[in-house]
Steps between C-alpha positions, in 0.01 A plus 500: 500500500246332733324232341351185692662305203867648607415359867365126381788484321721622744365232689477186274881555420570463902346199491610327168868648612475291806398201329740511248821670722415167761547251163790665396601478842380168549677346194780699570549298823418166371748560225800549658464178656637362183270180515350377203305207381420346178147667473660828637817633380691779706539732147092510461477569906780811386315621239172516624644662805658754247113516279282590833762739642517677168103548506548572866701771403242618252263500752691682711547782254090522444489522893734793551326707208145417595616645853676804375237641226241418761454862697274305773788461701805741408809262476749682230710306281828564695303379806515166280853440515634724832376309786313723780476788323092487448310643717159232480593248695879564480616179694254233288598719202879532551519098536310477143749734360793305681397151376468636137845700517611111601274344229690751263856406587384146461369528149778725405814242611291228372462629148923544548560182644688372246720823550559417880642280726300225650515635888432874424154381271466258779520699801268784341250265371449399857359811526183358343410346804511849705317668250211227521462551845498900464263463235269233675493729844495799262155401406356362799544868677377665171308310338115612481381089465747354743253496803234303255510128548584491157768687495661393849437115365699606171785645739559216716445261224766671364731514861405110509620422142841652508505348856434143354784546211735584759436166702526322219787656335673418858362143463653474168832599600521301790416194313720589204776521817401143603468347174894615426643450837 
């Protein structure tokens, strides 16, 4: 199916994804600083992170179908999940389909975290980070509004904020180091 609706769609999801995947990511970082204050406890920072990278995920899904049942641009479902297997665009593609096959082994160990071990959820929810970065660089190369001021100001807004959070998460910790030393 081609339909102009299929392709704004396709598009708005990018963009909303990147918003929301950079607060996840952004809260993410700031909460496992494990500062809190009066005004801001560390549980709301965790469950807000946990709120905008469900809807994230959400978003996600839309994004993937919207590309698939659009026939503008042939990307198959299996070139969804097996990185570098499309043939549009394979490398931009293959690093969308390798930050969502991260994505997915995030979501998946974090709905069994209470099954697992704190390093192994740890050390593969790191992986959020990676798939960020695939993602963001995933839709500079293919996205059709990343060249528009708009969209490039979105895109390093976005590059700046997580930027920021990591600064001050290292702030925080070095202070929290100070404070107990």
């Amino acid at each position: 199916m081609n339909d102009p609706i299929l392709w704004f769609a396709n598009r708005g999801t990018g963009f909303v994804l990147l918003v929301l995947l950079t607060l996840a990511t952004m809260l993410g970082v700031l909460s496992t600083a494990r500062v809190s204050t009066r005004l801001w406890p560390r549980m709301l920072s965790q469950g807000l992170h946990r709120n905008v990278s469900l809807l994230a995920v959400t978003f996600l899904g839309a994004h993937v179908v919207t590309a698939v049942f659009d026939t503008f641009v042939d990307i198959r479902w299996w070139h969804v999940f097996v990185p570098f297997s499309g043939t549009y665009k394979p490398l931009w593609l293959g690093l969308g389909s390798l930050a969502l096959d991260l994505l997915i082994a995030v979501t998946a160990t974090s709905v069994l975290r209470h099954r697992m071990s704190h390093r192994p959820w740890r050390a593969i929810h790191v992986l959020a980070y990676a798939a960020w970065g695939l993602g963001l660089v995933h839709g500079m190369a293919m996205g059709t509004d990343s060249v528009t001021v708009w969209g490039a100001a979105l895109t390093y807004g976005c590059i700046a904020a997580v930027f920021v959070a990591v600064l001050a998460r290292c702030g925080l910790l070095a202070r929290s180091r100070v404070v107990t030393s």
